[in-house]
C-alpha positions as CSV (number, residue, x, y, z in Angstrom):
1,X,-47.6,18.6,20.2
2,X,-44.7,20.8,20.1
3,X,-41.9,19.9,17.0
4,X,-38.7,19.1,18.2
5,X,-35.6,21.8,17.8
6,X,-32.9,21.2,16.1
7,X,-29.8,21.1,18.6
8,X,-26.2,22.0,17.3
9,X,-23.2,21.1,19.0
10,X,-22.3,23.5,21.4
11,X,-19.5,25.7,19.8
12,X,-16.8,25.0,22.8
13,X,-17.5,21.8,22.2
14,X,-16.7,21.8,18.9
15,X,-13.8,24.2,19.0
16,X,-12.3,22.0,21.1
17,X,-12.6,18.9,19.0
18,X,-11.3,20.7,16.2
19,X,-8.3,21.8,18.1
20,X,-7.6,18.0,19.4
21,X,-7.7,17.0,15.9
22,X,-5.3,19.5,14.2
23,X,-3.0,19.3,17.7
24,X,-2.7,15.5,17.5
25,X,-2.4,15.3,13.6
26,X,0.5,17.8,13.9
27,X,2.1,16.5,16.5
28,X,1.7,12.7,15.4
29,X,2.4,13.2,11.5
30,X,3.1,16.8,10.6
31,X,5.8,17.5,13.2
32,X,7.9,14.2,12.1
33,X,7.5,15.4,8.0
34,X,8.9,18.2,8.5
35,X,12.1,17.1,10.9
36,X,12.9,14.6,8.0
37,X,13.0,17.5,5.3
38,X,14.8,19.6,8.0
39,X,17.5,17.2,8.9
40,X,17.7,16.2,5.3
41,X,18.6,20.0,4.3
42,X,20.3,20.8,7.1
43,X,23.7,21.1,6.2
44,X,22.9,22.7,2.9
45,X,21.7,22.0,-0.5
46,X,25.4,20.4,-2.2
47,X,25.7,18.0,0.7
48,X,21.4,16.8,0.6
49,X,22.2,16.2,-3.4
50,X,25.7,14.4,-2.8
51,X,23.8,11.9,-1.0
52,X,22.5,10.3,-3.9
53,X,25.5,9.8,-5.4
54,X,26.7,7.0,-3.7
55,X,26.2,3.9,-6.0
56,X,23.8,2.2,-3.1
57,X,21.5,4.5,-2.8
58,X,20.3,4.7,-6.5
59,X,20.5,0.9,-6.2
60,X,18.1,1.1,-3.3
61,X,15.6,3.5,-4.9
62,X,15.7,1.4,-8.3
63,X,15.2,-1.8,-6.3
64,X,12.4,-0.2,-4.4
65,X,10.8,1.3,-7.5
66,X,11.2,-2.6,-9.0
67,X,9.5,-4.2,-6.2
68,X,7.2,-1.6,-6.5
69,X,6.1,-2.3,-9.7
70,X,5.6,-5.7,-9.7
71,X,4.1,-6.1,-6.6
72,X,1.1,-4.0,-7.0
73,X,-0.2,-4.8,-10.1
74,X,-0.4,-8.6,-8.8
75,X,-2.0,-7.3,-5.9
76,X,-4.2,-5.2,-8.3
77,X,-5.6,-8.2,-9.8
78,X,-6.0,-10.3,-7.0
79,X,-8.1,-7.7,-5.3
80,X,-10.2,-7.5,-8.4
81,X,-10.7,-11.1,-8.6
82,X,-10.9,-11.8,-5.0
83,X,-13.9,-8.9,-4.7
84,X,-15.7,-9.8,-7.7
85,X,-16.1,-13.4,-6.4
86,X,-16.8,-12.3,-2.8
87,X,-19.5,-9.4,-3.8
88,X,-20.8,-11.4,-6.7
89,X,-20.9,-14.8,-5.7
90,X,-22.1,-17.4,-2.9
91,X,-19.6,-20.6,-2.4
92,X,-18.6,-22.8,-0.1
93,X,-15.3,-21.3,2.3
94,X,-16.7,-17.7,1.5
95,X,-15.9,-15.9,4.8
96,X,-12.8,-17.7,4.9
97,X,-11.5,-15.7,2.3
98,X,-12.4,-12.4,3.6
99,X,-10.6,-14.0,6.9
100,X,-7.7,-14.7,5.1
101,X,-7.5,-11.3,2.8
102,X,-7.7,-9.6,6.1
103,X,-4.6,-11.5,7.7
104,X,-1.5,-9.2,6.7
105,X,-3.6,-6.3,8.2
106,X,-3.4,-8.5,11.8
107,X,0.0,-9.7,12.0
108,X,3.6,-8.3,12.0
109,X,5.1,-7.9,8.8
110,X,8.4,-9.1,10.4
111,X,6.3,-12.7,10.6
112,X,5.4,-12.5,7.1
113,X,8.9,-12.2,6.1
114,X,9.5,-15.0,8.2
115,X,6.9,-17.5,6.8
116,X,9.2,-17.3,3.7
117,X,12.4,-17.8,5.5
118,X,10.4,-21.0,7.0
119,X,9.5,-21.9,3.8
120,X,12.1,-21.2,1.5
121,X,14.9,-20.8,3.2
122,X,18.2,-22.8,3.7
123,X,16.9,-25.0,6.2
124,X,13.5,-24.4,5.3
125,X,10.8,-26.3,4.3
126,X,11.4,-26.3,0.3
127,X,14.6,-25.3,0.9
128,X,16.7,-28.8,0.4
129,X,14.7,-28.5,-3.0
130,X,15.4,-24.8,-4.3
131,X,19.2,-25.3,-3.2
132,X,19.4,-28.8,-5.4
133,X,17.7,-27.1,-8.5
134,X,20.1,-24.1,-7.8
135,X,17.1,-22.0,-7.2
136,X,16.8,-19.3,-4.7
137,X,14.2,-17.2,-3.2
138,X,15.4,-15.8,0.0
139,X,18.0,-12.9,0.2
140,X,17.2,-12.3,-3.3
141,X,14.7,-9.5,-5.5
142,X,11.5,-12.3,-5.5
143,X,12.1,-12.8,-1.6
144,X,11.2,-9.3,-1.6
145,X,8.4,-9.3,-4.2
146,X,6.8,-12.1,-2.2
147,X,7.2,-10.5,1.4
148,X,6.0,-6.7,-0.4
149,X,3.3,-8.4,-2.2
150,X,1.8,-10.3,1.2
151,X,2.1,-7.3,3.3
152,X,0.0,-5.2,1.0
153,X,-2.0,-7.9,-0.2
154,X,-5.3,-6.5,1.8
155,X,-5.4,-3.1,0.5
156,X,-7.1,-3.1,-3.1
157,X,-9.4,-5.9,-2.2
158,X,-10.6,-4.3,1.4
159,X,-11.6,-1.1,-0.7
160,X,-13.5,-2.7,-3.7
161,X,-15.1,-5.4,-1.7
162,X,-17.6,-2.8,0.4
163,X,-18.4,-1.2,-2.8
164,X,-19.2,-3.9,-5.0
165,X,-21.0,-5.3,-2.2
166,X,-23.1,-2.7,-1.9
167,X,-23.9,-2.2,-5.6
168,X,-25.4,-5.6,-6.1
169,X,-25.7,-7.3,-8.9
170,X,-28.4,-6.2,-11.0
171,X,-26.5,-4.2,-13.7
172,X,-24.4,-7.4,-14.5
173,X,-27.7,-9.1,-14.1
174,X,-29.3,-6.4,-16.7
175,X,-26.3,-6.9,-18.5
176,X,-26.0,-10.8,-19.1
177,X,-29.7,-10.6,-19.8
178,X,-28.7,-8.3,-23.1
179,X,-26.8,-10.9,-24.1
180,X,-22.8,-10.0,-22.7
181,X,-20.4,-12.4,-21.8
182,X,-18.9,-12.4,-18.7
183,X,-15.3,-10.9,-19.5
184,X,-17.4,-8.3,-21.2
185,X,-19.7,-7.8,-18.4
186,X,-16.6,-7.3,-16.1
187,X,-15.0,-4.9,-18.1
188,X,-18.1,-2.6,-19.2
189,X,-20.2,-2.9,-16.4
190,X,-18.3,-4.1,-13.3
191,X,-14.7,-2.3,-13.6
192,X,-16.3,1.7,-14.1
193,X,-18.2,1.3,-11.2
194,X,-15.6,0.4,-9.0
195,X,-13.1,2.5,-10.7
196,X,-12.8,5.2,-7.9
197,X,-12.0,2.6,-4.9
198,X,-9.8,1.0,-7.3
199,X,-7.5,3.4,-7.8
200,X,-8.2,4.2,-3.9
201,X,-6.9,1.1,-3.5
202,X,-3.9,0.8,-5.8
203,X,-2.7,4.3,-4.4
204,X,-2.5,2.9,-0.9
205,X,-0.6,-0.3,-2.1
206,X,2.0,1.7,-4.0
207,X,2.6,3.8,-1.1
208,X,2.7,0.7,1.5
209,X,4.9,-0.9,-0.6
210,X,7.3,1.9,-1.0
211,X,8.0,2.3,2.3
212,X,7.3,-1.4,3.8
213,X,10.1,-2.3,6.2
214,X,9.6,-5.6,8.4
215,X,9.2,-8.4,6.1
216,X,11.5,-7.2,3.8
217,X,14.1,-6.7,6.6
218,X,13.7,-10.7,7.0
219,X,14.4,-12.4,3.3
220,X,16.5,-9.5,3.0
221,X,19.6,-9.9,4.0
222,X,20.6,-5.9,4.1
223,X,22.8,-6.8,0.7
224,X,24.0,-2.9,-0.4
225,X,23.0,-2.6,-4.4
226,X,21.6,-5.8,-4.3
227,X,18.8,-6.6,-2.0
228,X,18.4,-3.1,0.2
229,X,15.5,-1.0,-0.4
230,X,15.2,2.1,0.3
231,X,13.3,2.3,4.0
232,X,16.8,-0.7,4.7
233,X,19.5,1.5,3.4
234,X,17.8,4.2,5.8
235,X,18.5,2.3,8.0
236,X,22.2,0.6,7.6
237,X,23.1,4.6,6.7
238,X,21.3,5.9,10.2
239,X,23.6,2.8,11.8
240,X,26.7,4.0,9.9
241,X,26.5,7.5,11.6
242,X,25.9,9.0,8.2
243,X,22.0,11.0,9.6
244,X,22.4,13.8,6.6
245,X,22.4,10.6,3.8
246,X,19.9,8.9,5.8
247,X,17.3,11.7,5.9
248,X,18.3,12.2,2.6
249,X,17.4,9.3,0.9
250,X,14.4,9.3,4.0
251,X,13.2,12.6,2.4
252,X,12.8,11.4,-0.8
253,X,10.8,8.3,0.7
254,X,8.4,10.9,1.8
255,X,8.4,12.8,-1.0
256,X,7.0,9.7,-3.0
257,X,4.3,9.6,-0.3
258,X,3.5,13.2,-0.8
259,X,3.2,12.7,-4.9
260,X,0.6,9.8,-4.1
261,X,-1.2,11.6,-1.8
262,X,-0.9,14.7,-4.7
263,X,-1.9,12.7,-7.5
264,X,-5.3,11.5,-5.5
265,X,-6.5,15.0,-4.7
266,X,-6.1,16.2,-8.3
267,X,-8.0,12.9,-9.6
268,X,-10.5,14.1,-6.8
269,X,-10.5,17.6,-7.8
270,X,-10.9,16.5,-11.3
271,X,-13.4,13.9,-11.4
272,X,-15.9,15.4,-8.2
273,X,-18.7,15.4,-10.4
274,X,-18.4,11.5,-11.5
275,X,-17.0,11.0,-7.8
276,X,-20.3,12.1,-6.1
277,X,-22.3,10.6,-8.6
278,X,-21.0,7.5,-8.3
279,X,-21.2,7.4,-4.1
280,X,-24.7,8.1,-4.4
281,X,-25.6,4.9,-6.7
């Protein structure tokens, strides 16, 4: 019986893939990049820097950089936790979870910022209550905290729930049999092997939160210097007719896209070895 040949793609064939792939990546991302940094620069260097002088924009980027910073490392340990218990353990309302860690990824952000106008606002649910124990949420920093961190609530869970999946439980198994607590299990067992989708995971948090528009549009309020984030004073700029601040402060956005996506490839470039190791565990 005769072995069977190997058959490669045709080279047309693959040509031609390759082509639709660079064409539409250019086209859909690469082309927009670089029309921001264009316009932004456009009318010279002095006038792309005088843009961030005015007071609201370094309130925006502060605000954004605030939001930020609180908002992912909550959602940093809520993916942690919420992984561990789904990879590690069976209980009652499992797949519910998942279900429900999975919801910001299937509705409009815009409706997650208004779940917290319907609960917190004015006329809201807890609203009477915040209003007579002179408390507010909505139009105000936490408003934003709370819609950021829902919106970008899935992505540090979705990328260490596969892996530890997948790993099993037999090292934390192995290592409770040594004798190691839990907390210590987790931290010298559990944690390095996940490391890699963790900071996968954090990475695309800090970047959807940076530029996250539509639920913080709703609690809000477009407030300059006090409740405006960066992707909102875009925005009320691009509405004021003033395009060279706007792609400005739109460039700079980007560029704190670009530094993510930087500082991944060198931790890639830098740990390869323990990378590929680890994938093949």
């Amino acid at each position: 019986m005769a072995k069977p040949v190997a058959r490669r793609d045709p080279p047309l064939l693959a040509g031609a893939l390759i082509l639709l792939a660079i064409g539409y990546m250019s086209f859909a991302l690469l082309l927009p990049l670089a029309t921001v940094f264009f316009e932004a620069l456009s009318k010279g260097l002095s006038t792309y820097l005088a843009s961030f002088d005015d007071p609201g924009v370094i309130a925006a980027i502060k605000l954004t950089l605030l939001v930020t910073a609180i908002a992912v490392p909550l959602n940093t340990v809520f993916g942690l936790a919420a992984a561990w218990a789904v990879a590690k353990f069976e209980f009652w309302g499992k797949s519910a979870l998942v279900t429900l860690i999975d919801l910001p990824f299937s509705i409009s952000p815009v409706i997650s910022g208004l779940v917290f106008v319907l609960l917190y606002g004015a006329h809201g649910w807890f609203g009477p209550w915040l209003e007579a124990n002179n408390l507010q949420i909505i139009f105000t920093v936490t408003g934003l905290v709370l819609a950021t961190t829902l919106v970008t609530l899935p992505f540090v869970a979705r990328e260490l729930i596969p892996l530890m999946q997948a790993q099993g439980t037999d090292e934390e198994a192995a290592a409770a049999t040594l004798g190691a607590g839990a907390w210590r299990t987790f931290f010298l067992v559990t944690l390095p092997n996940v490391r890699w989708a963790l900071m996968y995971g954090v990475l695309l948090c800090t970047a959807r939160a940076l530029g996250e528009f539509g639920a913080v549009a709703v609690v809000s309020g477009f407030i300059r210097g006090q409740t405006a984030t960066m992707p909102l004073y875009i925005d009320i700029l691009y509405n004021e007719y003033n395009s060279s601040a706007a792609f400005a402060v739109a460039s700079l956005l980007a560029l704190f896209a670009l530094v993510t996506l930087a500082i991944k490839t060198l931790l890639e470039a830098r740990y390869a070895d323990a990378l590929a190791a680890q994938r093949l565990r």
